[in-house]
Every structure is written in C-alpha cells, then in structure tokens.
N, C-alpha and C positions, 0 to 999 in steps of 0.2 A: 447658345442656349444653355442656360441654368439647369444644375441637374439637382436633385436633393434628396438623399438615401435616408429615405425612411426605416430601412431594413434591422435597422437595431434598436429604433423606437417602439413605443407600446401604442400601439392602437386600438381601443376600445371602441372605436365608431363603426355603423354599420349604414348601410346605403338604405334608404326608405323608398325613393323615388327616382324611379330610372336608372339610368346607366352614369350612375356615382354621381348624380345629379347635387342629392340632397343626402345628407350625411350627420346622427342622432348620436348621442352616450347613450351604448345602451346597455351601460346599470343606471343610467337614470328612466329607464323605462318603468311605469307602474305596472300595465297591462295594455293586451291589446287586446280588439274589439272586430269582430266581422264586420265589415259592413255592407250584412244582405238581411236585416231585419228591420221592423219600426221601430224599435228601441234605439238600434244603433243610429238611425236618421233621428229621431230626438235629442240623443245625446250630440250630434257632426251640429243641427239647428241649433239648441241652446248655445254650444259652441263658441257657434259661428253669430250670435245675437250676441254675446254677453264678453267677445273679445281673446276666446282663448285658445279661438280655432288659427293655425297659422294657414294663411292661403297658398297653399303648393299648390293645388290642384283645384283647377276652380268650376270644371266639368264633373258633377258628383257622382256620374255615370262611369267616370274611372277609376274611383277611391273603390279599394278589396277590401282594406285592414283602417282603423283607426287607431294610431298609437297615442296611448294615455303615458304622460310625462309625470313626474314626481311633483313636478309644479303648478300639475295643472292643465298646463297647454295641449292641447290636441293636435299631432300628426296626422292629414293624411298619406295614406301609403299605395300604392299602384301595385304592391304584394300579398297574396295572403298570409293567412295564419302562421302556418307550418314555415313557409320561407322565411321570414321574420324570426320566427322562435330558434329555428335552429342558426342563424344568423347572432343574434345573443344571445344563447349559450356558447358559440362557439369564442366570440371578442369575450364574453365576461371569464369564461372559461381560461382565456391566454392569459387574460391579468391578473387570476388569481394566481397561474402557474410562473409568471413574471418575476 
C-alpha cells in the first residue's frame, strides 16, 4: 500500500459532507446559509433550476447549511453553521500562518 504524507503540505480544504466524503477551498467560500427557512429553500430551488446547485445530497431533508462559493455554486452541507465557520477559520487561519 502507497502511503503519502501530507504532514508538511498546506491544506485549506474543509469537509462539507460526511465523513471526508466531500471536501471545498474554503477561502473560496462566499457565505453560508441555514437551511431551515423559506428563503434558504428558494435560494437550494432556484439553485437547483438554474444549474448551480451541486447534487451531494439529493434527500433535502438532510442539507443543515448551504455553502455559497465565490463562483456561484452552491454546496450542500450535512453541517451546521457553527461547525462549518469554525472549520474555515481554522484552514483559512493555517494559510495565512503558512
């Protein structure tokens, strides 16, 4: 088995979904978004009509968070707020210290 030491690489990525399932740059993060309001279900629909929603999660009964990208595209996340936030702070945090 290949082994590869990441240990003195810079990693800015953070986990969105599961158990390091799915993995985002997050200074490329705009904002993130609750998703337990009408609003946020407007913005996940438009989204998800118009091509910019990436399909991680296709059960919408599991998305906590919607992560808005710099690009555009919307994440959803199986995380909430707080977990996510302090998650980039802590990756944008190392690269700036890097």
């Amino acid at each position: 088995m290949k082994r590869i030491d990441y240990s003195g690489l810079q990693n800015t990525q953070i986990t969105i979904v599961g158990n390091d399932k799915t993995r985002i740059a997050a200074e490329k993060v705009e904002s993130l978004v609750s998703f337990d309001n009408d609003a946020a279900y407007m913005l996940y629909t438009e989204a998800l009509n118009d091509g910019r929603y990436v399909k991680l999660i296709t059960d919408s009964r599991l998305i906590k968070t919607l992560v808005i990208m710099d690009s555009g595209r919307i994440y959803p996340s199986t995380f909430k707020i707080k977990a996510l936030a302090g998650r980039i702070r802590r990756a944008v945090t190392e690269e700036e210290e890097a």
